[in-house]
C-alpha positions as semicolon CSV with decimal commas, in nm:
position;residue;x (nm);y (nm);z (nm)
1;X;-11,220;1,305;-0,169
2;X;-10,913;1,323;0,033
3;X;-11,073;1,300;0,356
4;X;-11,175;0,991;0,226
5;X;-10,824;0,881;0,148
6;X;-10,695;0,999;0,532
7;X;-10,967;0,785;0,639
8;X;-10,892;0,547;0,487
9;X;-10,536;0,551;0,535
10;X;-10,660;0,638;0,945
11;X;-10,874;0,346;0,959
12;X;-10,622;0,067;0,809
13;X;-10,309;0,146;0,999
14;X;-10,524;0,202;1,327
15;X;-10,652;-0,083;1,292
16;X;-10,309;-0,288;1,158
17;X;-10,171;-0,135;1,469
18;X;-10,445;-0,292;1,690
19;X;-10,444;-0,613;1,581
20;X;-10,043;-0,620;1,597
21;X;-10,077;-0,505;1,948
22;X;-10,308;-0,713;2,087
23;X;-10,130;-1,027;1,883
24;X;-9,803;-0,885;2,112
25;X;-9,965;-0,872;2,445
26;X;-10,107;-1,229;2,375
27;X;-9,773;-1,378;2,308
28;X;-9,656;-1,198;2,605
29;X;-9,939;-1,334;2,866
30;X;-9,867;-1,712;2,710
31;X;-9,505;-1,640;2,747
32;X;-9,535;-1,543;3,132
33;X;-9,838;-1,744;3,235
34;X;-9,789;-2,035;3,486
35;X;-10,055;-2,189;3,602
36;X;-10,164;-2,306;3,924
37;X;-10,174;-2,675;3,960
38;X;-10,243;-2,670;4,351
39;X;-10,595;-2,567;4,318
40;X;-10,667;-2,804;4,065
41;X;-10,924;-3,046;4,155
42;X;-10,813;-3,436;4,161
43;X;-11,134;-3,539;3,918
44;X;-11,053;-3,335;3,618
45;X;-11,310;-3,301;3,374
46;X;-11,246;-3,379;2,998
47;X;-11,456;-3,028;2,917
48;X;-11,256;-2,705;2,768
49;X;-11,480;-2,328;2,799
50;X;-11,283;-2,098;2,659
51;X;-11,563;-1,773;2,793
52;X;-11,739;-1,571;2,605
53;X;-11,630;-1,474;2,220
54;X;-11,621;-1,083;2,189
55;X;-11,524;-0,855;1,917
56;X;-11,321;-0,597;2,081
57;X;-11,171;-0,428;1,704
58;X;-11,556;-0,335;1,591
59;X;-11,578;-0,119;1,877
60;X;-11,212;0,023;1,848
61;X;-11,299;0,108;1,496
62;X;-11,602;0,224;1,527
63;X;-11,441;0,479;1,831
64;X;-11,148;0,565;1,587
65;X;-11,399;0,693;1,333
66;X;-11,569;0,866;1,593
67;X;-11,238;1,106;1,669
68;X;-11,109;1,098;1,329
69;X;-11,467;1,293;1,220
70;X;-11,440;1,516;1,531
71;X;-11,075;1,601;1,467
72;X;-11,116;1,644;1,151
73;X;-11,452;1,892;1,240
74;X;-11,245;2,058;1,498
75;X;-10,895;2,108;1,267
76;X;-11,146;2,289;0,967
77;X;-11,301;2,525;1,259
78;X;-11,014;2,626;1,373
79;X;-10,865;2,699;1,005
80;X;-11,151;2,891;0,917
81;X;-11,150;3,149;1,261
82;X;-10,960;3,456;1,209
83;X;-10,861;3,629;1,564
């Protein structure tokens, strides 16, 4: 049971750290971005893409999990050798 609660307690702030980061280094690329007028074409067109939605956290999390169990396999190996 208190693996689960490190987990848990792993998984949260991992990802509250994540999504605080990448809200940071978004408001730091707006901040700094200029953009380039002079390549512009005259006939602009009244059409916004914004690309390709992705869900980069899923993966993040699903990594974290990944090397929080081995870790946590490798920490209780370790514990249990006697040299």
């Amino acid at each position: 049971m208190i693996i689960l609660k490190k987990f848990t307690v792993f998984i949260l702030s991992f990802a509250a750290l994540f999504i605080a980061f990448q809200v940071g280094s978004g408001l730091i690329l707006t901040a700094f971005y200029t953009p380039n007028l002079t390549s512009v074409p005259n006939d602009l067109s009244q059409e916004v893409s914004f690309g390709s939605a992705s869900n980069p956290l899923l993966l993040a999390l699903l990594t974290a999990t990944v090397a929080y169990f081995l870790s946590q396999k490798k920490f209780t190996v370790s514990k249990n050798q006697t040299n």
